[in-house]
Every structure is written in structure tokens, then in C-alpha cells.
N, CA, C and O atoms as a MOPAC input file, in Angstrom:
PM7 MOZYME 1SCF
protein

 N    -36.84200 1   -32.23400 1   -47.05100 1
 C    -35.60600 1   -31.86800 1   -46.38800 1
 C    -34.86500 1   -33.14400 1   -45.98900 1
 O    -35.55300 1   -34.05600 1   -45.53100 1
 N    -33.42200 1   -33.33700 1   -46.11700 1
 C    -32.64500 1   -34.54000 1   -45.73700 1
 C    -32.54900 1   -34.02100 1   -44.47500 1
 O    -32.70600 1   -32.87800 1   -44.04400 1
 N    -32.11500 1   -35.60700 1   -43.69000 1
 C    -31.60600 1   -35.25200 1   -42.96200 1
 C    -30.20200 1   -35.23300 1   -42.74300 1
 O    -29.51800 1   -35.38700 1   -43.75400 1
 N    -29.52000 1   -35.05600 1   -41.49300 1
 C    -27.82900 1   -34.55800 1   -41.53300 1
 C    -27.03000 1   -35.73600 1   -40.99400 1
 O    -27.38600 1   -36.61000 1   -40.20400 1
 N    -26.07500 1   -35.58400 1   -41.49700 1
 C    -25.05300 1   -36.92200 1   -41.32400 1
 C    -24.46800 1   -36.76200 1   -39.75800 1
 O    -24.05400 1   -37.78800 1   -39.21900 1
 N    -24.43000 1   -35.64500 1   -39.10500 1
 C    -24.20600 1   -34.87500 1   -37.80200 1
 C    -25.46500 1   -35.99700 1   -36.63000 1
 O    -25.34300 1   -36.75900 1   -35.67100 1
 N    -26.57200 1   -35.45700 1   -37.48000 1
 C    -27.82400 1   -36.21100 1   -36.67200 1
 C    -27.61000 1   -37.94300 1   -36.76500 1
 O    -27.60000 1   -38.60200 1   -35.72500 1
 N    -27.45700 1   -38.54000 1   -38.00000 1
 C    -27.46200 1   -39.97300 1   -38.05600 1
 C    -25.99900 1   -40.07700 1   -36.86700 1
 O    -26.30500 1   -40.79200 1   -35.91300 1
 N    -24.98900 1   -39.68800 1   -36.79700 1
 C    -23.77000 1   -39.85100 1   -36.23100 1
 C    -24.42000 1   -39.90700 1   -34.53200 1
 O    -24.21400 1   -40.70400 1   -33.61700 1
 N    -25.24400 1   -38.72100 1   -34.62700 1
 C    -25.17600 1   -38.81600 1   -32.86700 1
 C    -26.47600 1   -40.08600 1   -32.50100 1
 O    -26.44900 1   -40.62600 1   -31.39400 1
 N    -27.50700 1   -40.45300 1   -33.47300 1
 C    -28.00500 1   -41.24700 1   -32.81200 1
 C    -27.17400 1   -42.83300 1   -33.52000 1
 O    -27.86600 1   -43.82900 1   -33.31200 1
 N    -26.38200 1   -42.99900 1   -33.97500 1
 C    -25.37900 1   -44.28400 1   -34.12700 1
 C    -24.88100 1   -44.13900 1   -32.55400 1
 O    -25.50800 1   -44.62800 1   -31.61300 1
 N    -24.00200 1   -43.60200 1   -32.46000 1
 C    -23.67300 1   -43.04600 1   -30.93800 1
 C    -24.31700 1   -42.92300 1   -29.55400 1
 O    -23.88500 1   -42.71700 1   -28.42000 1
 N    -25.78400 1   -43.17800 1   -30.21400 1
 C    -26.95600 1   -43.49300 1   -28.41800 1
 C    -27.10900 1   -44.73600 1   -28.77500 1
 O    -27.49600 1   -45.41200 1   -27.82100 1
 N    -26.95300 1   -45.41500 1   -29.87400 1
 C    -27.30300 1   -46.86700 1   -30.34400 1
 C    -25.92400 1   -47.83100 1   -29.86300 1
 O    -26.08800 1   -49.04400 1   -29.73000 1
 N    -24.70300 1   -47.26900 1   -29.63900 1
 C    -23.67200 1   -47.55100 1   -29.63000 1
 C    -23.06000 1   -48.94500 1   -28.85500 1
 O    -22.07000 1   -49.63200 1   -29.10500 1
 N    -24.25500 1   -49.05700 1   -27.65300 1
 C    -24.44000 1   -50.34100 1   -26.86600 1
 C    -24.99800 1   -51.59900 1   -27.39900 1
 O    -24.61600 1   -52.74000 1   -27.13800 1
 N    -26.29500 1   -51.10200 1   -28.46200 1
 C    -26.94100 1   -52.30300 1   -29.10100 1
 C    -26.40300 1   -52.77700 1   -29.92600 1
 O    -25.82400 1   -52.04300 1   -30.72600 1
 N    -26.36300 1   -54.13300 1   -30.08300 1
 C    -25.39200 1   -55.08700 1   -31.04100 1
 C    -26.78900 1   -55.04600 1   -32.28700 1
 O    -27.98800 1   -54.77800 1   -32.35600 1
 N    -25.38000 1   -55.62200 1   -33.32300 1
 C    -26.48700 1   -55.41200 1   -34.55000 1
 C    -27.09800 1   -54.24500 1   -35.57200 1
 O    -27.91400 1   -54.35700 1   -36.48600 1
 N    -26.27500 1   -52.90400 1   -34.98200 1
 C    -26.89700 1   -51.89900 1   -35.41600 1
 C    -26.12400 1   -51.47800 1   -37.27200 1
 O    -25.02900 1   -50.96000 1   -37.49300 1
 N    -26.84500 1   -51.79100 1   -37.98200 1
 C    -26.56600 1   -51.00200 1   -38.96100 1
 C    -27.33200 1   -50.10300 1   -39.59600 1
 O    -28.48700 1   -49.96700 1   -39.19500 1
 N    -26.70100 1   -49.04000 1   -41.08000 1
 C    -27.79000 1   -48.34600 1   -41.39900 1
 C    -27.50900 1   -47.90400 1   -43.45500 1
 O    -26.51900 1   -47.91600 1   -44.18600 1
 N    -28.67400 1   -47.64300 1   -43.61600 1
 C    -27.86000 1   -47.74800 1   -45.19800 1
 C    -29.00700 1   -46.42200 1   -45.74900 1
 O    -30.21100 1   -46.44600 1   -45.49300 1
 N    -28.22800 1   -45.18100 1   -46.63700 1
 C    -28.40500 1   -43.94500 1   -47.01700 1
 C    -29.52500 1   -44.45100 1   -48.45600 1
 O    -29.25000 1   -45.13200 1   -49.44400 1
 N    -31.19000 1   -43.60300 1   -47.93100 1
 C    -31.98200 1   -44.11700 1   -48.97700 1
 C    -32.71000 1   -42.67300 1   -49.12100 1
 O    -33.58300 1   -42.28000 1   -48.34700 1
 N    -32.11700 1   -41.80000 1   -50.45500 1
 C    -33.32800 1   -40.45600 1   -51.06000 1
 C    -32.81700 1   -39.86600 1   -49.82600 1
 O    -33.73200 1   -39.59500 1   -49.04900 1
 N    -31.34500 1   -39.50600 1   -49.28200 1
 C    -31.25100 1   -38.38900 1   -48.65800 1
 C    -31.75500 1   -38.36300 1   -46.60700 1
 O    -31.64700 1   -37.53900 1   -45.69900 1
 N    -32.30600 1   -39.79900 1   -46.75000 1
 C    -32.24100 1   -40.22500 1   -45.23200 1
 C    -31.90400 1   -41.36800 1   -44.75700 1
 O    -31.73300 1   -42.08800 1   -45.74100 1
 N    -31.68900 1   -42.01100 1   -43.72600 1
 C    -31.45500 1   -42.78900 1   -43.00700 1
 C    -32.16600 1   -43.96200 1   -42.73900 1
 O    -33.17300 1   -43.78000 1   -42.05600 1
 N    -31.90800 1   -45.24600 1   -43.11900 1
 C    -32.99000 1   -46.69500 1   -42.61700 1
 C    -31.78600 1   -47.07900 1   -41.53300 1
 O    -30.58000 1   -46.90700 1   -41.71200 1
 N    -32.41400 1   -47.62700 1   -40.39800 1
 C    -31.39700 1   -48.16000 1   -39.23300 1
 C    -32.22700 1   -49.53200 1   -39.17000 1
 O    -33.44000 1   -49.73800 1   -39.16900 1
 N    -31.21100 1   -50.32600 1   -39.12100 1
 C    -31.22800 1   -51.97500 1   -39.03700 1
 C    -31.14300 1   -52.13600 1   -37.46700 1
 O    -30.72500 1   -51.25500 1   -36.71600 1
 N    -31.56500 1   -53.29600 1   -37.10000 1
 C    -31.07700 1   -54.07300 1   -36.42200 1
 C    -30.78000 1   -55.79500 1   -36.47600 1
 O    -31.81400 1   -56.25600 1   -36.95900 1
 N    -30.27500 1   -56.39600 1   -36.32700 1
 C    -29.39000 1   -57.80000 1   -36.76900 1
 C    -30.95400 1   -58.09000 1   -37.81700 1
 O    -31.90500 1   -58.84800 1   -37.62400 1
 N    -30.66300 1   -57.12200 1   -38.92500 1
 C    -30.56700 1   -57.26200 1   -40.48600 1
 C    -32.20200 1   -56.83000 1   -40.66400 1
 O    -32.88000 1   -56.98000 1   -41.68000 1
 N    -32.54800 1   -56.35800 1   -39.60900 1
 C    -34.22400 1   -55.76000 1   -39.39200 1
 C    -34.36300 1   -54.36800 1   -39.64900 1
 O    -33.87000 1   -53.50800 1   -38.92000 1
 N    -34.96800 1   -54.15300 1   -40.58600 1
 C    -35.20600 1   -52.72100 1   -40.45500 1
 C    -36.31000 1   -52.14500 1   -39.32700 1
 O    -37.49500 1   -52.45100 1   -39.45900 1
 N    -35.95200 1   -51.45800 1   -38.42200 1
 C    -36.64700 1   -50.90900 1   -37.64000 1
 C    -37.38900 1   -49.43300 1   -37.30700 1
 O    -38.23600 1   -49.02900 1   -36.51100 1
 N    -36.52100 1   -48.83700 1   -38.44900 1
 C    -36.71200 1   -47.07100 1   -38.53000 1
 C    -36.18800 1   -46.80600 1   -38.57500 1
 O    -35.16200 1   -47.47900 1   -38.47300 1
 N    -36.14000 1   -45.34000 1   -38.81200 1
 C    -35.22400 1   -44.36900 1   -39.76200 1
 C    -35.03400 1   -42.69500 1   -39.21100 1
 O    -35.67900 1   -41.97700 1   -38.44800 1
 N    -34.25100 1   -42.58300 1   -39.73300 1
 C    -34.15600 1   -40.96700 1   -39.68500 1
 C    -34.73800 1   -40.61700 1   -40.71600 1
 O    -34.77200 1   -41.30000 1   -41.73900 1
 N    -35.46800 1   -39.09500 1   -40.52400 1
 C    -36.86500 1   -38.60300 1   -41.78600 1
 C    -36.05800 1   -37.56600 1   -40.52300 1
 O    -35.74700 1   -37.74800 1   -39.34600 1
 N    -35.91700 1   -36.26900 1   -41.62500 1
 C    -36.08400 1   -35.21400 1   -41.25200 1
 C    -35.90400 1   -34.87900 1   -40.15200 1
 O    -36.71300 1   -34.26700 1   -39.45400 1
 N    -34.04900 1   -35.48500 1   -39.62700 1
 C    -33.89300 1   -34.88600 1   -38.00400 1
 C    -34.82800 1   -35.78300 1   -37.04400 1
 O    -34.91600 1   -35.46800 1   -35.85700 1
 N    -35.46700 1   -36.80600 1   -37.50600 1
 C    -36.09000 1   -37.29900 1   -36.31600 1
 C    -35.90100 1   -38.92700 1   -36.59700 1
 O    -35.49200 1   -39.47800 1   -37.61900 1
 N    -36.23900 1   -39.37200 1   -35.62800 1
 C    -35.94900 1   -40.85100 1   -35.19700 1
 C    -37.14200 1   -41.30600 1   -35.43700 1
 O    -38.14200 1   -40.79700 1   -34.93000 1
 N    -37.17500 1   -42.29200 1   -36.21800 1
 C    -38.68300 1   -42.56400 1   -35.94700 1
 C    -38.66700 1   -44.00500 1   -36.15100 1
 O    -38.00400 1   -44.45200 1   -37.08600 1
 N    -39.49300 1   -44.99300 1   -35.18100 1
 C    -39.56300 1   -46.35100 1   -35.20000 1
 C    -40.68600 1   -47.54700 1   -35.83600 1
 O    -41.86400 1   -47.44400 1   -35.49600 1
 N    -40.43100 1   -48.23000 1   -36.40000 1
 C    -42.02600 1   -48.89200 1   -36.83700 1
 C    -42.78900 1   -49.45600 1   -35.73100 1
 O    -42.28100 1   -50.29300 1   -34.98500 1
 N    -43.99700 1   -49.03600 1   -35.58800 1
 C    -45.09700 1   -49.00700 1   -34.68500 1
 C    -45.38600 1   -50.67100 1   -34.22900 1
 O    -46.49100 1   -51.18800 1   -34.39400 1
 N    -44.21000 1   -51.40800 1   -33.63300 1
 C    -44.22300 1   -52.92500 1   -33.09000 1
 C    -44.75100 1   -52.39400 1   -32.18000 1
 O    -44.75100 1   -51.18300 1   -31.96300 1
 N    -45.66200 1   -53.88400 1   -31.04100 1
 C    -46.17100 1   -53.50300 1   -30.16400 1
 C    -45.57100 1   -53.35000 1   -29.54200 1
 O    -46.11200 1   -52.56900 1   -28.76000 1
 N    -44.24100 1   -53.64600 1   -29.08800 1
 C    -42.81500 1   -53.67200 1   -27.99400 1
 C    -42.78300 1   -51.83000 1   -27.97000 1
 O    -42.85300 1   -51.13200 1   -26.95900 1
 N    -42.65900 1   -51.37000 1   -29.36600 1
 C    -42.23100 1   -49.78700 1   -29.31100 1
 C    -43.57700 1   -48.92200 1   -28.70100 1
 O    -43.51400 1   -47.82200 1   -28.15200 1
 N    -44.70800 1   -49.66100 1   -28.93100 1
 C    -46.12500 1   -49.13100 1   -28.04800 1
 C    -46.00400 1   -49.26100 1   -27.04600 1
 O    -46.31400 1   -48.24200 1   -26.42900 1
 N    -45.59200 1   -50.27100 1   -26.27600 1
 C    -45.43600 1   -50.81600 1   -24.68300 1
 C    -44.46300 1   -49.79100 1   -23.87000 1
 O    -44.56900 1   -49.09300 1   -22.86100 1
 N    -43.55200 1   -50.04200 1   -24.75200 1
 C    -42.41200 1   -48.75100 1   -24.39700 1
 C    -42.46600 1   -47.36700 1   -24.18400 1
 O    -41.84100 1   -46.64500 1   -23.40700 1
 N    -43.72100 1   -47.02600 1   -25.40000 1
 C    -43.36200 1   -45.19000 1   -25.42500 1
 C    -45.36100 1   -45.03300 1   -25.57400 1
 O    -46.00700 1   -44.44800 1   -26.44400 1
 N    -45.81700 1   -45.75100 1   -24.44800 1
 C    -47.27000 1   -45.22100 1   -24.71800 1
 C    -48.00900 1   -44.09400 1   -25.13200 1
 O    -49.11500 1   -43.85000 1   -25.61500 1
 N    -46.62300 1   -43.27500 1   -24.63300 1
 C    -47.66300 1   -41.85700 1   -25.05300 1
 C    -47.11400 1   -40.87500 1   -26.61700 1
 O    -47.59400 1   -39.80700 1   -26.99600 1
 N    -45.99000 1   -41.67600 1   -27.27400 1
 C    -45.50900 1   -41.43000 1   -28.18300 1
 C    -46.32900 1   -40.76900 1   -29.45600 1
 O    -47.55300 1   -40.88300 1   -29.39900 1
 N    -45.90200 1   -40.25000 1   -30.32500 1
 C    -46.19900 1   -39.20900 1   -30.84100 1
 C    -46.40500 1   -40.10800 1   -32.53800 1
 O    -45.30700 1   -40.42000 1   -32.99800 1
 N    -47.38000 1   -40.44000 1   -33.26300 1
 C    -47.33400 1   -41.24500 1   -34.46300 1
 C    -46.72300 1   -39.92500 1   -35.33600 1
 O    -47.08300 1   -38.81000 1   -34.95800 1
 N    -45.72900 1   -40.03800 1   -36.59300 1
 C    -45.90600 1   -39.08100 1   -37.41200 1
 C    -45.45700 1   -39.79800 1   -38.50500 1
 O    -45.04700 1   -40.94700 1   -38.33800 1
 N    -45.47800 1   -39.20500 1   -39.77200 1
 C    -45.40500 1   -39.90300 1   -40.96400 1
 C    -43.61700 1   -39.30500 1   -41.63600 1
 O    -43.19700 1   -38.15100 1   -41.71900 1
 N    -43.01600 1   -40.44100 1   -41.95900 1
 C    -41.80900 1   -40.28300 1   -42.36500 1
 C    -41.36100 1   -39.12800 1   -43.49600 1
 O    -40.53800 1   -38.21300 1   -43.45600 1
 N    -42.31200 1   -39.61200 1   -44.54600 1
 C    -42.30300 1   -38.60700 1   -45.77200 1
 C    -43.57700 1   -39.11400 1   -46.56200 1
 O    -44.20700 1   -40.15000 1   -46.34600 1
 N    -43.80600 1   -38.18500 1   -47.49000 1
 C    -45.30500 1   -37.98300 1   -48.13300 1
 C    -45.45900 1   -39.46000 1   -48.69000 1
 O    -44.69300 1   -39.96800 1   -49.50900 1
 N    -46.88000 1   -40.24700 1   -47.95700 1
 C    -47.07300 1   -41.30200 1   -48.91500 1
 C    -46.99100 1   -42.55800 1   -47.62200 1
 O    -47.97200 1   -43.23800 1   -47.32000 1
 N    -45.46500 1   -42.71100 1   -46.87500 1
 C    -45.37700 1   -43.42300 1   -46.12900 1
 C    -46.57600 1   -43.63800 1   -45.13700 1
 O    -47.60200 1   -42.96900 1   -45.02000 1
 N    -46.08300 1   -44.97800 1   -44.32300 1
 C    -46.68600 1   -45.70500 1   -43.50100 1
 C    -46.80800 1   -44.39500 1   -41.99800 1
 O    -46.34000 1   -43.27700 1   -42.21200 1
 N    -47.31100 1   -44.63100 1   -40.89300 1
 C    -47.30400 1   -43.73100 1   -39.46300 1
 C    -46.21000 1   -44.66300 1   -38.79100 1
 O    -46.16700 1   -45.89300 1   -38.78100 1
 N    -45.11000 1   -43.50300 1   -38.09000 1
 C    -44.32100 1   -44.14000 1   -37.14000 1
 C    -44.36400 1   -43.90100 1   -36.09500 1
 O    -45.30800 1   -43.20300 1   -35.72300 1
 N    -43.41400 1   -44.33900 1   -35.15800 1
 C    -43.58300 1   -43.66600 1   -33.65900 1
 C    -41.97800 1   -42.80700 1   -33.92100 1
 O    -40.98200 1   -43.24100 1   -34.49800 1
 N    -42.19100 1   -41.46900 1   -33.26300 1
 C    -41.65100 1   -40.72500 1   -33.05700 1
 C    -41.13400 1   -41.02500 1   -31.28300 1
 O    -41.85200 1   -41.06600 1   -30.28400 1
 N    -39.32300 1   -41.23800 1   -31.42600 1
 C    -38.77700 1   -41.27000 1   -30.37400 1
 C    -37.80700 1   -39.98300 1   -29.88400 1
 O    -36.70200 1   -39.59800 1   -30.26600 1
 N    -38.86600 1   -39.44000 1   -28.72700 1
 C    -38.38800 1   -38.30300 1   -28.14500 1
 C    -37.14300 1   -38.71100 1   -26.62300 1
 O    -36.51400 1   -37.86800 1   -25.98300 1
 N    -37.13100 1   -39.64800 1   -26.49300 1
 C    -36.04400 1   -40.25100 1   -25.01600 1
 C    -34.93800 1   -40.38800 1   -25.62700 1
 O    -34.24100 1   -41.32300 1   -25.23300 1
 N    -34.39500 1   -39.52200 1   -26.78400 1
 C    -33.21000 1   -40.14000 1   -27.58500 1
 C    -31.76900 1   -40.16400 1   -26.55900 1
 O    -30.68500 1   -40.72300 1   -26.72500 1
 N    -32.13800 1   -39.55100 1   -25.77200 1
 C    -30.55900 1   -39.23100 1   -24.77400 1
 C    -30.61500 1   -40.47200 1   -23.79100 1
 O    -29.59200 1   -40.56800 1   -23.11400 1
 N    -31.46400 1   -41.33300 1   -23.58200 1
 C    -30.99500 1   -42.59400 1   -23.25400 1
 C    -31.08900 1   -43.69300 1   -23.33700 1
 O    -32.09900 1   -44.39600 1   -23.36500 1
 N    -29.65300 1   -44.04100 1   -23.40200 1
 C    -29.09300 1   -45.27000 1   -23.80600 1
 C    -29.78400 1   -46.10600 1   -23.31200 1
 O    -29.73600 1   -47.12000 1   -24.00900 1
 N    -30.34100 1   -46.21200 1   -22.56000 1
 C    -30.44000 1   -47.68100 1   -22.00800 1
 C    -31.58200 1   -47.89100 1   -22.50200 1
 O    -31.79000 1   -49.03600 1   -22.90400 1
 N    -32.40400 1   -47.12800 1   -22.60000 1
 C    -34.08500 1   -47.30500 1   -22.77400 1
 C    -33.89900 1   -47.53700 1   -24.46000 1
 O    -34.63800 1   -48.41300 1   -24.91100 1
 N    -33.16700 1   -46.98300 1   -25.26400 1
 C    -33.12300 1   -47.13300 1   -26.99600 1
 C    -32.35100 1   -47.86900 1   -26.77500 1
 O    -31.85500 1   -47.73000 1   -27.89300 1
 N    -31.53400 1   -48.81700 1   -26.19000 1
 C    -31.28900 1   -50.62500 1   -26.52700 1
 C    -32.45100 1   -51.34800 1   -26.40400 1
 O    -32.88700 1   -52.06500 1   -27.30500 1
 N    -33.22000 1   -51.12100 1   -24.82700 1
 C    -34.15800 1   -52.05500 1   -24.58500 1
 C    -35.10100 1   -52.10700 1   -26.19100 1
 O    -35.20500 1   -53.10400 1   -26.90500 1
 N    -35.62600 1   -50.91700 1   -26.42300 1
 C    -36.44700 1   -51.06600 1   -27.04200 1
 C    -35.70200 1   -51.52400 1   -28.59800 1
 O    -35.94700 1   -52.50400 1   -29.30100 1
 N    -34.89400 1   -50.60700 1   -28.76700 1
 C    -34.79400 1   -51.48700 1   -30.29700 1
 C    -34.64600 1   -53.36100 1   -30.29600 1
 O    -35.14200 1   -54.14500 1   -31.10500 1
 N    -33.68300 1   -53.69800 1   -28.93300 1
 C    -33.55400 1   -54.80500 1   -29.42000 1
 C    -34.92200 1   -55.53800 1   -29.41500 1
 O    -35.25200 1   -56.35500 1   -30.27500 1
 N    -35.84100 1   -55.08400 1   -28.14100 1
 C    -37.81100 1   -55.96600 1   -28.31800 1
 C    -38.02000 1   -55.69800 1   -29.69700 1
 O    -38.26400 1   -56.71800 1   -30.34100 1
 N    -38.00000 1   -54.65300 1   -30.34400 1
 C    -38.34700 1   -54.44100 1   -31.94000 1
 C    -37.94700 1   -55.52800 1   -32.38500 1
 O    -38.73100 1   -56.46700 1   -32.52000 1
 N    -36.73400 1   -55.61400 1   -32.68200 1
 C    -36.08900 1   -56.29100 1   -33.44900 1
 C    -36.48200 1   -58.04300 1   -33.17800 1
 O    -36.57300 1   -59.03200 1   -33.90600 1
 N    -36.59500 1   -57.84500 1   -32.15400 1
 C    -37.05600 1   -59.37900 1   -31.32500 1
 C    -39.04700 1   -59.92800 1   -31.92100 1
 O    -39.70300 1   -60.96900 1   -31.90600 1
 N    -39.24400 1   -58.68600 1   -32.29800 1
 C    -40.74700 1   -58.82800 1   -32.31800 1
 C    -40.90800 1   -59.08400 1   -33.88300 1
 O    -41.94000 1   -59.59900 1   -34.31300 1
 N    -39.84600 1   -58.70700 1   -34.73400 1
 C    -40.09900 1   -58.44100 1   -36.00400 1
 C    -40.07800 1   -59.86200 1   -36.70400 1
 O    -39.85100 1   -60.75200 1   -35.88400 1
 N    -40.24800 1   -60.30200 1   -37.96900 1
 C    -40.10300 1   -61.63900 1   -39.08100 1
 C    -38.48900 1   -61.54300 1   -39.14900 1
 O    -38.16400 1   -60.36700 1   -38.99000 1
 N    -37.58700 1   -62.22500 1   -39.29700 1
 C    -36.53200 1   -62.77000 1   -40.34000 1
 C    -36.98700 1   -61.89900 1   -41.46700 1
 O    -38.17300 1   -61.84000 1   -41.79200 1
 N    -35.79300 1   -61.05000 1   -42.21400 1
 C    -36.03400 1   -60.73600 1   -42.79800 1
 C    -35.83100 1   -62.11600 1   -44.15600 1
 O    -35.15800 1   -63.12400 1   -43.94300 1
 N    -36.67300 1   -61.80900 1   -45.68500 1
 C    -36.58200 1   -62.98200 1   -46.39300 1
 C    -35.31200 1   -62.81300 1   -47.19300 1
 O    -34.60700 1   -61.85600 1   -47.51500 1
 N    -35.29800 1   -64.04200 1   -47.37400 1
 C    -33.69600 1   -64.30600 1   -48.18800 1
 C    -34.34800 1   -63.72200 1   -50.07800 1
 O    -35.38600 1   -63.81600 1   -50.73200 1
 N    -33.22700 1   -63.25200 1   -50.22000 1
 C    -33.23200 1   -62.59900 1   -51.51600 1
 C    -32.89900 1   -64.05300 1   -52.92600 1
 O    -32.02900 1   -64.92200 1   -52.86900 1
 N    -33.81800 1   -63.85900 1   -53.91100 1
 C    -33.87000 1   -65.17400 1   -54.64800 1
 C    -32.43600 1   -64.62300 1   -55.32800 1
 O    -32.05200 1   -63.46300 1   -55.17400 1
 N    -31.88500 1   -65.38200 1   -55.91100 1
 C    -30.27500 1   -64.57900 1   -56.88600 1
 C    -30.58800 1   -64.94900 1   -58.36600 1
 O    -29.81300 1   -64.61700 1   -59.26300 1

């Protein structure tokens, strides 16, 4: 099942404070960047974050679930209605993550 452009819109819109946010349409769902990090995605109506320890620290009691058949376990973010807590944490993500690598041409 995709998810809905309705859903990516409203969580662009709780993200709306964090700088850096982009997102790019992959097989019908959602990858969300942050200053050029991929951090998680929309799968099926849900938010889901890669399991940094920042996003463990944050949502201890969070819910692991798997994006789509095959993928890695994410954390499932249920606090989507506030803002303040989905800046903190994406930007520690993003803070915790590698540079992404430069592409050879």
C-alpha cells in the first residue's frame, strides 16, 4: 500500500520548523532528508525513523516496525503532533548520522 501525498504534506508541515528538511518519492513512498541525510520515511501512513541512538534516547519506548518486506527495523514515531519534540529529534539524528558520500561522476 502507498502512502498519501495528504499524509507526506501534513508531516512536511510538523517538520516545518526544522531546517534542512527535504524529501524525494521512491516505489510509491516517502524518504525524508535532513541537511542531505536520510533519516526516514513514510511506509504506509507511518513515520518511521532510522534506529540512531539520539531517536532511542528520545522515544525509549517506541515501537520497532519494518518499512516494507525485506527492509531494515525502524522506529515508529507516534508524538507526530509535536513540533518541538520532531525538530529536537530529527535534527540529533541528523547530527548523529555520517556525511552523506559524494557521488563519483
Amino acid at each position: 500500500m502507498a502512502s498519501s501525498k495528504a499524509y507526506l504534506e501534513f508531516v512536511l508541515e510538523q517538520l516545518s520548523d526544522t531546517d534542512g528538511i527535504n524529501y524525494r518519492t521512491m516505489m510509491g513512498e516517502f524518504i525524508i532528508y535532513c541537511r542531505s541525510k536520510v533519516i526516514g520515511g513514510i511506509y504506509d501512513d507511518r513515520f518511521l525513523v532510522k534506529p540512531a541512538e539520539a531517536a532511542k534516547r528520545l522515544m525509549p519506548d517506541a515501537i520497532y516496525e519494518i518499512p516494507y518486506e525485506g527492509g531494515n527495523k525502524m522506529l515508529l514515531v507516534e508524538d507526530i503532533d509535536n513540533k518541538e519534540f520532531l525538530k529536537e529529534m530529527i535534527e540529533a539524528i541528523a547530527d548523529e548520522l555520517p556525511e552523506p558520500k559524494k557521488k563519483k561522476r
